[in-house]
C-alpha positions as CSV (number, residue, x, y, z in Angstrom):
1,X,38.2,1.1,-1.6
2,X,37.4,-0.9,1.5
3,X,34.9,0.8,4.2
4,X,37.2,1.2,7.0
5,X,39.5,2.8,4.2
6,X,36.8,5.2,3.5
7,X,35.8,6.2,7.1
8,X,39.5,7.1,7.9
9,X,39.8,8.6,4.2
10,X,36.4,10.7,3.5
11,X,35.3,10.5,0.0
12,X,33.6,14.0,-1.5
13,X,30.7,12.4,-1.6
14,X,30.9,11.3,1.9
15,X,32.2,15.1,2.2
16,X,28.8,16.1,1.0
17,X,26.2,13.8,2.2
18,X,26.9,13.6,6.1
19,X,28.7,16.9,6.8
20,X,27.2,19.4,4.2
21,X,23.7,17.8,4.1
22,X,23.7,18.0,7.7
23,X,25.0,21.3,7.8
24,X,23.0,22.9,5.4
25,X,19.7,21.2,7.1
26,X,20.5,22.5,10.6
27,X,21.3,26.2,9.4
28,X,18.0,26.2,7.8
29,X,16.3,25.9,10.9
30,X,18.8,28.6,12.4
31,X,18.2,31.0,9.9
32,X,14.7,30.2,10.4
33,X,14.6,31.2,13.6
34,X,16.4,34.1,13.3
35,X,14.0,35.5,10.4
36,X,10.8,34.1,11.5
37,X,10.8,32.8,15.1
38,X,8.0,31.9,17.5
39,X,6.0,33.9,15.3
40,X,5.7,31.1,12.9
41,X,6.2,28.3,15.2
42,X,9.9,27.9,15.1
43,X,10.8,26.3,18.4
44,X,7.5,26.5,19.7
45,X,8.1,24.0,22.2
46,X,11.1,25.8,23.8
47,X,9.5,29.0,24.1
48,X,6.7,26.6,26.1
49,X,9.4,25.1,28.5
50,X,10.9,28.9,28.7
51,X,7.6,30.6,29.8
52,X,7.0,27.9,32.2
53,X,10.3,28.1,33.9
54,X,10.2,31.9,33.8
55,X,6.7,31.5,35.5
56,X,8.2,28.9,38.4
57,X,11.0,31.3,39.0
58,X,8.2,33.9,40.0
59,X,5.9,31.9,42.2
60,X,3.3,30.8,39.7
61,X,1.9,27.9,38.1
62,X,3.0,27.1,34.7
63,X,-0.3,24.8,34.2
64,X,-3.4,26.2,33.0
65,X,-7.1,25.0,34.0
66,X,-7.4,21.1,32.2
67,X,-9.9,22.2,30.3
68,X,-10.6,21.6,26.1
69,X,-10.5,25.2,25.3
70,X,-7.9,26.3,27.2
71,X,-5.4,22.6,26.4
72,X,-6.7,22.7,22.4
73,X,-4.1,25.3,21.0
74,X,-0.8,22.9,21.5
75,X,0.8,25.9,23.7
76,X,0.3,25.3,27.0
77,X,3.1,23.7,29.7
78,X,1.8,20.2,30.5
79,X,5.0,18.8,31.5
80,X,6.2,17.5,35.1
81,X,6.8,21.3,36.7
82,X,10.3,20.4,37.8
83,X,12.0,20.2,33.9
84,X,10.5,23.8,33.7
85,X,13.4,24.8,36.2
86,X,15.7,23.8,33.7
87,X,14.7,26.0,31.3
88,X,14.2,29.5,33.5
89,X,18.5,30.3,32.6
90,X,17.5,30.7,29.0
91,X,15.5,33.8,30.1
92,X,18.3,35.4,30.8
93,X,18.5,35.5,26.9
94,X,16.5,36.9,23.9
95,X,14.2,35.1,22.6
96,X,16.0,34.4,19.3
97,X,19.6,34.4,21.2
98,X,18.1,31.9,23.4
99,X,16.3,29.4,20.8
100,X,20.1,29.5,18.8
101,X,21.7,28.5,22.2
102,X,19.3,26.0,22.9
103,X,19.3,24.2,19.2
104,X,23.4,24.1,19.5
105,X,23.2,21.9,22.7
106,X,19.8,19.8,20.9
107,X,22.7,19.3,17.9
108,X,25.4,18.5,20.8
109,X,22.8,15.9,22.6
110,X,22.6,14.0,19.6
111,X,26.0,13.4,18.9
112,X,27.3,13.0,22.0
113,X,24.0,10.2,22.6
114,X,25.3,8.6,19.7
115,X,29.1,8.7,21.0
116,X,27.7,7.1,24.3
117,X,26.3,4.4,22.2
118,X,29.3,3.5,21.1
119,X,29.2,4.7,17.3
120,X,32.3,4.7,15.7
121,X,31.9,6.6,12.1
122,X,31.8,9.4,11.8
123,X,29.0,9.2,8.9
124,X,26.6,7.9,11.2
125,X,26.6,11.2,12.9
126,X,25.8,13.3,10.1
127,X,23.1,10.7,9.0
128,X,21.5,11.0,12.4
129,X,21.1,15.2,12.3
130,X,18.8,14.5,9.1
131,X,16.8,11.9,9.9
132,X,12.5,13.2,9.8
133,X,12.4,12.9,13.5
134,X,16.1,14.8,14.0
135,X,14.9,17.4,12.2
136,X,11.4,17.5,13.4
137,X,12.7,18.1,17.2
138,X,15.1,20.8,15.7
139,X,12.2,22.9,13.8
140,X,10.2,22.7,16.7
141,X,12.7,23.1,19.8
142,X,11.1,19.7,21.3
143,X,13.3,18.1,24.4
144,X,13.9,15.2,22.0
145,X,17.5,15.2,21.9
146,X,18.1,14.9,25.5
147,X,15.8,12.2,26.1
148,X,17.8,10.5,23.3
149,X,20.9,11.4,25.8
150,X,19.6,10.0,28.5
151,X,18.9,6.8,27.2
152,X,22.5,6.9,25.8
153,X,23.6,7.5,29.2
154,X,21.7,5.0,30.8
155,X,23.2,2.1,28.3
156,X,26.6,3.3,28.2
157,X,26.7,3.5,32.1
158,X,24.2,0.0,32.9
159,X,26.2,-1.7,34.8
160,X,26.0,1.6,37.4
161,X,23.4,3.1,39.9
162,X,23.6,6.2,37.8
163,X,21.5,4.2,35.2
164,X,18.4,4.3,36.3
165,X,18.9,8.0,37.4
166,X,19.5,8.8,33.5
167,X,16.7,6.3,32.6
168,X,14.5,7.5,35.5
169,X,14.7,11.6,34.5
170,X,14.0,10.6,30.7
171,X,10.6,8.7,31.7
172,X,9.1,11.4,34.1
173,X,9.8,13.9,31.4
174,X,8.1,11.9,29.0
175,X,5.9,9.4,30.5
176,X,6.0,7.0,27.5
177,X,9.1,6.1,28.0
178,X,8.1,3.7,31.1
179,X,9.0,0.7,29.3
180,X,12.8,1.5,29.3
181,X,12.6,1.4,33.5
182,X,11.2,-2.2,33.1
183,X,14.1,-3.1,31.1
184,X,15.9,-2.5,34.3
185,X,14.1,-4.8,36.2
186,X,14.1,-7.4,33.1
187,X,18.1,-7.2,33.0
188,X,18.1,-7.8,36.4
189,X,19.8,-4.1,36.8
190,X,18.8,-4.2,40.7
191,X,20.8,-1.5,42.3
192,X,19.6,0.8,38.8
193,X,16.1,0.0,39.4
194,X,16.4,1.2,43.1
195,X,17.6,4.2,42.0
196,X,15.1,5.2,39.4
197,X,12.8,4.8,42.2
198,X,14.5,6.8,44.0
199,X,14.8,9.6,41.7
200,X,11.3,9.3,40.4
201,X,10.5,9.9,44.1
202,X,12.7,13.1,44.2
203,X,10.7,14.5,41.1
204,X,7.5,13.9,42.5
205,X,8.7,15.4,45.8
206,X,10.3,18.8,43.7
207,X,7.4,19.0,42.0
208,X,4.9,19.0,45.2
209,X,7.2,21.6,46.9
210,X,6.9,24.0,43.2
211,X,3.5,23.6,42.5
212,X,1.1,21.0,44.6
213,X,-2.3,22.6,43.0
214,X,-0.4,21.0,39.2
215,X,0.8,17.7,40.8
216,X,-2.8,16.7,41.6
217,X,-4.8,18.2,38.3
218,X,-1.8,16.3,36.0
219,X,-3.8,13.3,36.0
220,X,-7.3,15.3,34.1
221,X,-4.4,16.8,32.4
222,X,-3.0,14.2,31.0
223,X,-6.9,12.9,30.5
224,X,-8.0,16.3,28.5
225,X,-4.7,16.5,26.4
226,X,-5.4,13.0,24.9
227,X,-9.0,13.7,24.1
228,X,-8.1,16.9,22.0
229,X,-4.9,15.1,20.5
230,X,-5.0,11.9,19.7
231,X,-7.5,12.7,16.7
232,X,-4.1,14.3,14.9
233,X,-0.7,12.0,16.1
234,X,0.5,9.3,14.8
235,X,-0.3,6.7,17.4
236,X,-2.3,2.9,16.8
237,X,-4.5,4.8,19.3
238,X,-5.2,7.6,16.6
239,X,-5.0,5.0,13.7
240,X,-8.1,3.2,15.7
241,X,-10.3,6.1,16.1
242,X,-9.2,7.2,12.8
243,X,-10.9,4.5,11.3
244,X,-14.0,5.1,13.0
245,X,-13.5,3.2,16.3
246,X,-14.7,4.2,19.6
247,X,-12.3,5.7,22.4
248,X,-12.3,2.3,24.6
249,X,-11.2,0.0,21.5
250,X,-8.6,2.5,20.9
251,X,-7.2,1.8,24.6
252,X,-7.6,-1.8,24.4
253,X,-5.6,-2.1,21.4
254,X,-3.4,0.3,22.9
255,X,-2.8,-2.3,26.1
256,X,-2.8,-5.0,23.7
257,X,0.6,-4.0,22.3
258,X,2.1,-3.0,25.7
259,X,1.4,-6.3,26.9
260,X,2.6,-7.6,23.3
261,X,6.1,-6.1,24.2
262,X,6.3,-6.3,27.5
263,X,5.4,-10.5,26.9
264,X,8.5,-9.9,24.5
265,X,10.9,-8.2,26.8
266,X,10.3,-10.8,29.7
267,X,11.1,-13.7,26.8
268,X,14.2,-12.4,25.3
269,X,16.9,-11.1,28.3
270,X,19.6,-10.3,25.9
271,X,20.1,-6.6,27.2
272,X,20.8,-5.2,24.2
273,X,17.3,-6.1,21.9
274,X,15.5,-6.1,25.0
275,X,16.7,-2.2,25.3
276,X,15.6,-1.7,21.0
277,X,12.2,-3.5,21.9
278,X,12.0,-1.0,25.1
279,X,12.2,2.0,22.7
280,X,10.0,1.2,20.1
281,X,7.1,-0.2,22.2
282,X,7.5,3.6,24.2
283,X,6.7,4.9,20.6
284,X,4.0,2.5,19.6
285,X,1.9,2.1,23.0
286,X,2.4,6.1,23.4
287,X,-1.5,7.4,23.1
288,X,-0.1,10.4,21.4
289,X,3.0,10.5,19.4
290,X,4.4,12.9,17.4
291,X,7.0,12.5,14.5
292,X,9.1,14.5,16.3
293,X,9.5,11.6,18.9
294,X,10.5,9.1,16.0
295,X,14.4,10.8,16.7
296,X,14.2,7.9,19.6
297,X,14.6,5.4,17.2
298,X,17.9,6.7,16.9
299,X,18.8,4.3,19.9
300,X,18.2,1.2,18.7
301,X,19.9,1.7,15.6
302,X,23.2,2.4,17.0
303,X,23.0,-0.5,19.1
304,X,22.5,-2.7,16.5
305,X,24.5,-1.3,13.8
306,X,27.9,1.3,15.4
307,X,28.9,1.8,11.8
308,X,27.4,2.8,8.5
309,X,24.8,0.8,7.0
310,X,21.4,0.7,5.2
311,X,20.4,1.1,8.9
312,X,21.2,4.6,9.1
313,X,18.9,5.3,6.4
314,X,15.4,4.0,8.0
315,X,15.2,7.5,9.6
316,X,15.3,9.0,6.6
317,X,12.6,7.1,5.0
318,X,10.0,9.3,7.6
319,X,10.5,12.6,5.5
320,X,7.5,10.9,3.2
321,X,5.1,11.7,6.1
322,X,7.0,14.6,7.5
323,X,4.2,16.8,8.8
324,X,4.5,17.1,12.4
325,X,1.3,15.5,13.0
326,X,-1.2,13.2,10.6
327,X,-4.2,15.6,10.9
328,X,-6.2,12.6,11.0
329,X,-4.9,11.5,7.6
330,X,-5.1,7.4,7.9
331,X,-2.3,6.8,5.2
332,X,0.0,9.0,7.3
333,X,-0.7,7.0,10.5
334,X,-0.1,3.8,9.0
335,X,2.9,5.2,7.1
336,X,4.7,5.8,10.2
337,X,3.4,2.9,12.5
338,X,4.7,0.5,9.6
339,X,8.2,2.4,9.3
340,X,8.4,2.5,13.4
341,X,7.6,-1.8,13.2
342,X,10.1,-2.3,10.0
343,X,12.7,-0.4,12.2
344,X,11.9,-2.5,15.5
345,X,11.9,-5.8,13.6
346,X,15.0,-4.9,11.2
347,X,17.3,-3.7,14.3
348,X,16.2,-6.1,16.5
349,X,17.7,-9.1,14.0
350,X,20.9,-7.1,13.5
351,X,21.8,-7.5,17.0
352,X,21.4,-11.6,17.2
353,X,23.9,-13.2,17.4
354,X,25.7,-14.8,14.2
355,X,24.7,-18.7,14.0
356,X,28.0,-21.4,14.6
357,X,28.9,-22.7,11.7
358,X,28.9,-26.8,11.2
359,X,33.2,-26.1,10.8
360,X,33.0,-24.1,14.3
361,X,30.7,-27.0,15.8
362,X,33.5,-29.8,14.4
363,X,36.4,-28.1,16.1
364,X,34.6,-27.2,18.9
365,X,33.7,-31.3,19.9
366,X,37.0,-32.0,18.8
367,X,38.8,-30.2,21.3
368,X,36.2,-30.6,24.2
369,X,38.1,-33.9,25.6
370,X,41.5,-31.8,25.6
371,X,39.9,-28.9,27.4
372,X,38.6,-31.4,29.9
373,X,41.5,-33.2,30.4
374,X,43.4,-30.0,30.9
């Protein structure tokens, strides 16, 4: 049976692997929640985001002090102040009612990111909900998903303002994702890159009117959160200190890569792997990164590949290091550092361009002098 016979025809294995697999994988989580909850961690980082709109909503800070003790226990707000607003109409909920609501729309954000990519089978979708990183963001109610939508939203409406709004509200959440505004600039996206600006103006703004005293402590914030958790992620950062470097080799080889892929971006315009390269250097030049954050890779592999293909599986291959974090473990780090660079380099040489045949080079000089003369 051809392929396009079996997307419009679905086989019972198909049946099983992207809609049952999926299905049974997701209500794991659910039930999880609903027998365990925050107790045991389930969507731990939504009940963070939760508590710190709920806090905003009643005139307080959702930041602590930027201090070890107080930033070591991985439960503490230290996210711009103004996504915490988003958050406060989920208190309107239970705490297990809310956590279901808000893992339906982290399932809908995924599929409609990959719609706005432009996939087209519907296998693809069910690979993506049980990919490591997918899953990861599920289990721990991360804000994953709708980064992943934003950068859909930002490709599939590029050639608008709106862009770099999308692109713009993605990187202040996460601040790693900086490269993906420079791919505005790189694609010459002029009137996008104005209004990122823009918009990351607005954010800083918002936030100065919610809480000024957290807008000036973010940076020791920022600072203090690294020193207590780079140890443990999955970063080249960790993998340096990991193997017994000091802090400021870490960085250096940090801002070694950065420049690495920006030097890359700035060579190679074509909008589409300049986008994949944007993506993947976020993950690798991020000084802290969880595998929860590998569901980003999502992005570059449905714009290199909108159908079915060995693609799809390279998220998959992440369930052999599937702990949240790499506790310092060095065969973990590199694990995941070589999977992210496979996936960057694989993608990346799906989307050139196929090479002109000798034949298509013939008839092209052939007909030149006609087209000419006509």
């Amino acid at each position: 049976m051809r392929d396009d016979e079996a997307v419009k025809r679905p086989r019972p294995l198909d049946l099983g692997l992207y809609v049952e697999v999926p299905a049974l994988a997701t209500g794991f989580v659910a039930w999880q929640v609903i027998q365990n909850g925050w107790a045991s961690g389930w969507g731990g980082d939504f009940r963070i985001f939760r508590a710190a709109g709920h806090a905003l909503l009643h005139g307080r800070s959702p930041y602590v002090e930027p201090t070890v003790r107080l930033l070591t226990g991985d439960d503490r707000f230290v996210y711009p102040a103004p996504f915490a607003l988003l958050f406060a109409p989920f208190n309107l909920l239970g705490p297990t009612a809310s956590t279901l609501v808000y893992l339906a729309l982290s399932i809908g954000a995924v599929l409609l990111a990959l719609h706005l990519f432009g996939v087209s089978d519907w296998r693809c979708y069910g690979a993506a909900l049980v990919g490591a990183g997918t899953y990861g963001s599920f289990c721990v109610g991360s804000i994953g998903p709708f980064l992943l939508l934003g950068l859909a939203a930002g490709w599939r409406y590029r050639d608008r303002a709106s862009a770099g709004v999308w692109l713009a509200l993605a990187a202040a959440a996460k601040l790693f994702l900086w490269p993906v505004l420079l791919w505005l600039v790189v694609t010459r996206r002029y009137r996008a890159s104005a209004a990122a600006a823009a918009t990351l103006i607005g954010v800083m703004c918002l936030w100065a009117l919610l809480d000024l005293h957290g807008l000036r402590t973010y940076p020791t914030t920022l600072r203090v959160l690294d020193e207590v958790e780079r140890w443990k992620s999955y970063s080249p950062e960790s993998l340096v200190l990991a193997l017994g470097a000091s802090p400021a080799v870490a960085h250096a080889v940090a801002l070694a890569l950065a420049a690495a892929g920006v030097a890359v971006m700035l060579v190679d315009r074509d909008e589409r792997r300049t986008l994949i390269v944007a993506v993947c250097l976020a993950l690798l030049a991020s000084p802290i990164l969880w595998m929860h954050y590998t569901i980003l890779l999502l992005a570059p592999i449905a714009l290199a590949r909108p159908r079915l293909s060995a693609i799809w599986a390279l998220p998959i291959v992440f369930w052999v290091t599937a702990r949240p974090d790499s506790d310092g473990a060095v065969w973990r780090i590199v694990f995941a550092i070589t999977a992210i660079a496979v996936t960057t380099l694989v993608v990346r040489r799906a989307c050139r361009p196929p090479a002109a045949s000798s034949a298509d080079l013939t008839v092209g000089s052939a007909e030149t002098p006609h087209a000419v003369t006509a």
